[in-house]
N, C-alpha and C positions, 0 to 999 in steps of 0.2 A: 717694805723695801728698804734695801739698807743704802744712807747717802753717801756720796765718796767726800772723803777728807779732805778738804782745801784747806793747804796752811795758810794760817791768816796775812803772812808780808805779801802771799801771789794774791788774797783776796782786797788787803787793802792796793797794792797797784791797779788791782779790776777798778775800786771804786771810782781810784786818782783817775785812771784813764777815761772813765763815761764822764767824770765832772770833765777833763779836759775837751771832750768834744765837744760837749754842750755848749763850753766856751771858743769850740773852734779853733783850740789851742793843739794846730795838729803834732807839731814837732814833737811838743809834751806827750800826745797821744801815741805818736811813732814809739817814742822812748821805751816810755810805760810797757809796749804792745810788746818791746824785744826784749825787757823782765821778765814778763811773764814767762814767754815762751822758751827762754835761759832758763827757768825755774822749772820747765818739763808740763807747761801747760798750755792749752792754745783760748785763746778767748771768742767768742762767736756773738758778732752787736745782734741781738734782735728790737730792731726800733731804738727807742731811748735805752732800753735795759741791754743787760749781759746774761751769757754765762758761759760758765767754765768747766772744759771738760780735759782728762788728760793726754799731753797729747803723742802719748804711746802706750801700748796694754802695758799692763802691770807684770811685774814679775811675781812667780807665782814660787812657791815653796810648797812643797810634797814629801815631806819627808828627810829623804836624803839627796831627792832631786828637786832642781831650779827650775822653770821657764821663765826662761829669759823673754823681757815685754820690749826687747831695744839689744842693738848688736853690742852697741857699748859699754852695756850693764854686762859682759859676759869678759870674765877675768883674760887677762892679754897677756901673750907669752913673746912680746915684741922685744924686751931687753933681754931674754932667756936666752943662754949659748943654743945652738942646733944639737941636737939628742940624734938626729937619724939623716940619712942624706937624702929623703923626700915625706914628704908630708901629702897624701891625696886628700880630696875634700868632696864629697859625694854630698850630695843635698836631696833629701828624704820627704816628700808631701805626701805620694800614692805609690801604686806600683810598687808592691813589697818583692814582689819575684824578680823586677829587673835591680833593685838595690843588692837583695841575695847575691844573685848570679855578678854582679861587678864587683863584691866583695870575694867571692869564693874563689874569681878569677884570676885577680890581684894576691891573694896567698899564693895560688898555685903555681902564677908565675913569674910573681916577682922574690928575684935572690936577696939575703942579708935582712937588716931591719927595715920597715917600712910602718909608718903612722899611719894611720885613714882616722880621718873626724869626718860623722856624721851627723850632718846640720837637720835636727829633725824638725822641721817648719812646719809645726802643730798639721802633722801629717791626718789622712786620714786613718777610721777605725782596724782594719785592715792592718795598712803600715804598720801604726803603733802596737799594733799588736804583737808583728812580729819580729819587730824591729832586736829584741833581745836573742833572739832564735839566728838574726840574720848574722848577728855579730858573733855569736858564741860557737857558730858551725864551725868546726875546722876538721879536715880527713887528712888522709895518712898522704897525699901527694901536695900538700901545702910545703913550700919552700922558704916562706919569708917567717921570722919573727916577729910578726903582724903585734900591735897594740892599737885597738880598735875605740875610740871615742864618740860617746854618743854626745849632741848638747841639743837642750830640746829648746821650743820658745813658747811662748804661751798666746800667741796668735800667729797667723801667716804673715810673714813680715814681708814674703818678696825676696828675689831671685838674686839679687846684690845684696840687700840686709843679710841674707842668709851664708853667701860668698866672705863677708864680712864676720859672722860669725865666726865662719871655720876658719878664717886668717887667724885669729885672736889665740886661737887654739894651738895651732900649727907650730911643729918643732922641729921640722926639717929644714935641711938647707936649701933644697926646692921646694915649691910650692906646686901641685899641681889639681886644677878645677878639671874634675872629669864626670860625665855626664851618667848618671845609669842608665842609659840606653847604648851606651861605651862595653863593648867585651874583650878585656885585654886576650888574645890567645897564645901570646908570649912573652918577653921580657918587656914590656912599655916604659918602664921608671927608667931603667940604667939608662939608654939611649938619651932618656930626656933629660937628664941629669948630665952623661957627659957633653950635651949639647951648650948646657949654659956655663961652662968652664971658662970660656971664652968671655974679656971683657965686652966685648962689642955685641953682644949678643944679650936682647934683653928678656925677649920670646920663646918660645917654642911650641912644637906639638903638632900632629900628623896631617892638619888640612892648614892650609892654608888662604889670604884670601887677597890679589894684587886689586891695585886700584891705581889709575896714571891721575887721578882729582879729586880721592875720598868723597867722590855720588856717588861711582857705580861702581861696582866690586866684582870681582869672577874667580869662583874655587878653584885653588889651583895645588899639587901633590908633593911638590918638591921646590928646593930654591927658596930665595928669599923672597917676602910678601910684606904687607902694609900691616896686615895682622891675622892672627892666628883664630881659626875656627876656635870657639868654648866646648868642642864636645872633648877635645883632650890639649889644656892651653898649661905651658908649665913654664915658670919664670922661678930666681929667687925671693926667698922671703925677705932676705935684707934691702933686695928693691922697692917692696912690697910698701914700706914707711914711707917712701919720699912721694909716689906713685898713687896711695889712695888716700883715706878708701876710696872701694868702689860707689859710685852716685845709688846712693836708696831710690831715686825715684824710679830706676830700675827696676820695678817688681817683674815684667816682663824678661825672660830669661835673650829675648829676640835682640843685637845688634852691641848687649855688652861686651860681647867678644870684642869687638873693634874700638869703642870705646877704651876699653881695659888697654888691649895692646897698646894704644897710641900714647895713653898716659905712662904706660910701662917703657917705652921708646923713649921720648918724647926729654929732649934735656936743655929745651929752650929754645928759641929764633934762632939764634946766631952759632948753635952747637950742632954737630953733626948729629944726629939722630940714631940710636944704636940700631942694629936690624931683628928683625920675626924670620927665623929661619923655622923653615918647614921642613921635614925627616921623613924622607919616601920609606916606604917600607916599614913603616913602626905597624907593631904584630895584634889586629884591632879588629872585630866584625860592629860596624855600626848598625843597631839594630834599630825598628820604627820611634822616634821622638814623642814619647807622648804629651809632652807640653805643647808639642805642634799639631798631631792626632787630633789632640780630644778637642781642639777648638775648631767654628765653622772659617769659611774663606775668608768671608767678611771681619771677623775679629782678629785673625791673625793679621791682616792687613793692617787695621789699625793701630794696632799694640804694636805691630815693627813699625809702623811709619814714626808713632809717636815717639820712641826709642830712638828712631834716625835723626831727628830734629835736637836730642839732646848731644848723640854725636857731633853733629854740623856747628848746634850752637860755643861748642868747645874747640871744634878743631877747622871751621871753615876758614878757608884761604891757606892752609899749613901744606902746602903743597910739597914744603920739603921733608913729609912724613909719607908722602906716596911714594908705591913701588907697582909702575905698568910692568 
């Protein structure tokens, strides 16, 4: 069995830190414990002893491709001028036919250039398989000057790690997170794009969600809202730097929709708040969620509530981010 490589300054802090407990010397111990973990490692006391594991997968090398083990091991196009006036970001685990089908839709019909990064989050066998097929389709009623980006990772990193990814990537002057369970069946990008022309305007995208107390929420098609459904959510990338990233602990795809918005919004206590404006009519068939599918009641339950609690714990009392 082959051992993994501790460099020795993360190994000698392990030691400092077990001698600091022993001595009860916790602050030392604190210190120590936030080296390590700066250094890409997490330490786990068992009894008197340690050890140490890493504490994100590895990036992995393949040749002429990366899996990326962490979003921020993945090269950043944040000080890069904009190349295209949107950027989509599709996120790739299973379901190779609904990734197809969102990509073939977006050529067909979206006008001019348009980017897609596809965040492939150590997909299944399936996916990966045909993940090069899905990209390389193009037929004779495609409209856009599609440039198709694949970035893979070398474990499941979750639903914001992976959101996170495709920012990094992204060259557009919009950004838009869109779902593959999303079927554009007509122009989607222009609309959302002339949407955010507008300073005041920090959101966008075709559902929407009001709330008068950021508890309780209710879909709504048109007008301004508190924040923007994630099955088609589109803001600028230049926002994108002050705004994130998005929270990893998000691996759950359930509730960062609102999260995201309010941080996208969101320009302090004492600032007026820009708005989530929601676009009736944007040209879309929403088809079954299979992140929501394939789980039973019981689990979806928990997985959003616990997502809800990280919204609350960031924005409870911010009432002047609500739109009843």
């Amino acid at each position: 069995m082959t051992r993994t490589f501790i460099p020795q300054p993360v190994l000698d802090s392990a030691h400092a830190r077990s001698a600091a407990r022993v001595a009860r010397d916790w602050p030392t111990a604190d210190r120590l414990r936030g080296e390590i973990e700066a250094a890409g490692w997490r330490v786990i006391d068992t009894g008197p002893d340690f050890r140490l594991v890493p504490a994100h997968p590895p990036d992995v090398e393949d040749g002429d491709v990366v899996r990326y083990g962490r979003s921020d091991a993945v090269p950043a196009r944040f000080d890069e001028p904009s190349t295209c006036p949107a950027t989509v970001i599709l996120v790739a685990t299973d379901q190779p036919d609904d990734l197809a089908r969102a990509i073939d839709a977006l050529r067909r019909t979206t006008p001019g250039i348009l980017q897609i990064v596809v965040v492939a989050d150590a997909p299944d066998g399936a996916q990966d398989a045909r993940l090069a097929t899905s990209v390389a389709h193009e037929d004779a009623t495609t409209t856009a000057a599609t440039v198709v980006e694949i970035v893979r990772t070398s474990a499941r990193l979750g639903w914001a790690a992976a959101l996170n990814v495709g920012l990094r990537r992204a060259s557009g002057e919009v950004v838009v997170f869109m779902d593959t369970s999303v079927e554009p069946v007509g122009d989607v990008v222009t609309p959302l794009v002339d949407s955010l022309r507008g300073d005041d305007v920090a959101v966008t995208g075709a559902v929407g969600l009001r709330s008068a107390d950021l508890h309780r929420f209710e879909e709504v098609t048109d007008g301004d809202a508190a924040a923007i459904d994630g099955s088609v959510l589109a803001f600028r990338r230049a926002d994108s730097a002050a705004a994130g990233p998005l929270d990893e602990a998000f691996r759950f795809y359930r509730n960062l929709d609102i999260w995201w918005s309010l941080a996208l919004r969101d320009r302090g206590d004492d600032v007026q708040p820009r708005r989530a404006v929601v676009l009736p009519d944007i040209p879309v068939v929403r088809h079954e969620h299979r992140g929501w599918a394939s789980l039973g009641e019981a689990e979806r339950e928990r997985l959003s509530k616990r997502n809800f609690y990280r919204v609350l714990d960031r924005y409870r009392g911010r009432t002047d981010l609500a739109v009843p």
